[in-house]
C-alpha positions in Angstrom: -2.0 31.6 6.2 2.1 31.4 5.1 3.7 34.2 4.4 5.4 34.5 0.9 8.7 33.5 2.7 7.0 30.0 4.5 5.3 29.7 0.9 8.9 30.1 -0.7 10.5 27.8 1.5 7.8 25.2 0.8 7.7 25.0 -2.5 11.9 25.3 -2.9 11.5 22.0 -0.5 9.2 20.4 -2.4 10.8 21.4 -5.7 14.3 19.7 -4.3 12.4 17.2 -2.4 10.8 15.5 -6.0 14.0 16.1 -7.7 15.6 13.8 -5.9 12.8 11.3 -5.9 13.7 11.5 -9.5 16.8 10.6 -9.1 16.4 8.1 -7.1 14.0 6.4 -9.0 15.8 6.6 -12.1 18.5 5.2 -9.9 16.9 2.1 -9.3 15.8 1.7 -12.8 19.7 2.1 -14.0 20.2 -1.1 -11.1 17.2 -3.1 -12.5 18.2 -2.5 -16.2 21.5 -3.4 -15.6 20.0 -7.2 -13.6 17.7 -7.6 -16.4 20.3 -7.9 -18.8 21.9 -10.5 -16.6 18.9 -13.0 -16.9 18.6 -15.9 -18.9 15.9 -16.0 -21.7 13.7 -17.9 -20.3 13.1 -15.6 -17.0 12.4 -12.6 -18.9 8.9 -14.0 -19.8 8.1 -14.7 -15.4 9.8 -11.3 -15.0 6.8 -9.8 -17.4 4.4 -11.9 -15.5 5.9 -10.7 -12.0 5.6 -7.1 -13.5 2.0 -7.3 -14.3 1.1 -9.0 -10.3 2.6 -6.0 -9.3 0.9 -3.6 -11.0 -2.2 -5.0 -10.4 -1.8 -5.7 -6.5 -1.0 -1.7 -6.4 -3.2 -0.5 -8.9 -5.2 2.2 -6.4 -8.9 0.6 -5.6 -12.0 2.9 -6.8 -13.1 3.5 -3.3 -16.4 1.6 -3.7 -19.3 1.8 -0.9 -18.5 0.3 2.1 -20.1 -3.0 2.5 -20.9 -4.3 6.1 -22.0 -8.1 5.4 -20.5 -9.2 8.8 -23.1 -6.5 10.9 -25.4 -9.2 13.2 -23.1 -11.9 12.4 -22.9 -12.5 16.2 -26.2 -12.1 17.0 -26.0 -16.2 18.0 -23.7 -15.0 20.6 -25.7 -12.1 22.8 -27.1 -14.7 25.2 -24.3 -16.6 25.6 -21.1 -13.2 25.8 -21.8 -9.8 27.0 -20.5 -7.3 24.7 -17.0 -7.0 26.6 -16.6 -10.5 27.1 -17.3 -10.5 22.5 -14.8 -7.6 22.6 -12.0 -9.7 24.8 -12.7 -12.6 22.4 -12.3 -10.9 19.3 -9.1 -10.1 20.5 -8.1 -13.8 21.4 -9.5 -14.4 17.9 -7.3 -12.0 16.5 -4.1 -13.0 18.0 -5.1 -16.8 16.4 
């Protein structure tokens, strides 16, 4: 358990520590207002479209049930490899 000045401290950090995300972010949109302005007409429209990807590729995922489709997939393999020599493979497979 914190005491209330470890709970003080924490919260003073965390209170300066978003404020200046803030700024920083607002930052950053002042530099990408001001290179906006500087594009031609016709980039405007791909820079909405860039947007969107983006938003999308970092749009959090729902979490959904872990699907295991590759369990047995080398069951053609257990005569031939013993489970290290699949393991040391896997790796060589990896570095591919």
């Amino acid at each position: 358990a914190r005491s209330f000045c470890q709970n003080f401290r924490f919260v003073k950090e965390s209170f300066w520590g978003a404020e200046i995300n803030y700024f920083l972010a607002m930052t950053k949109l002042k530099e990408l207002k001001s290179k906006i302005e500087h594009l031609p007409p016709g980039a405007i429209g791909d820079l909405g479209t860039y947007v969107d990807f983006l938003v999308q590729v970092n749009k959090p995922s729902n979490g959904g049930k872990l699907k295991q489709k590759w369990a047995g997939g080398l069951k053609g393999l257990r005569k031939t490899y013993t489970s290290v020599e699949l393991q040391k493979k896997a790796l060589e497979w990896r570095k591919i």
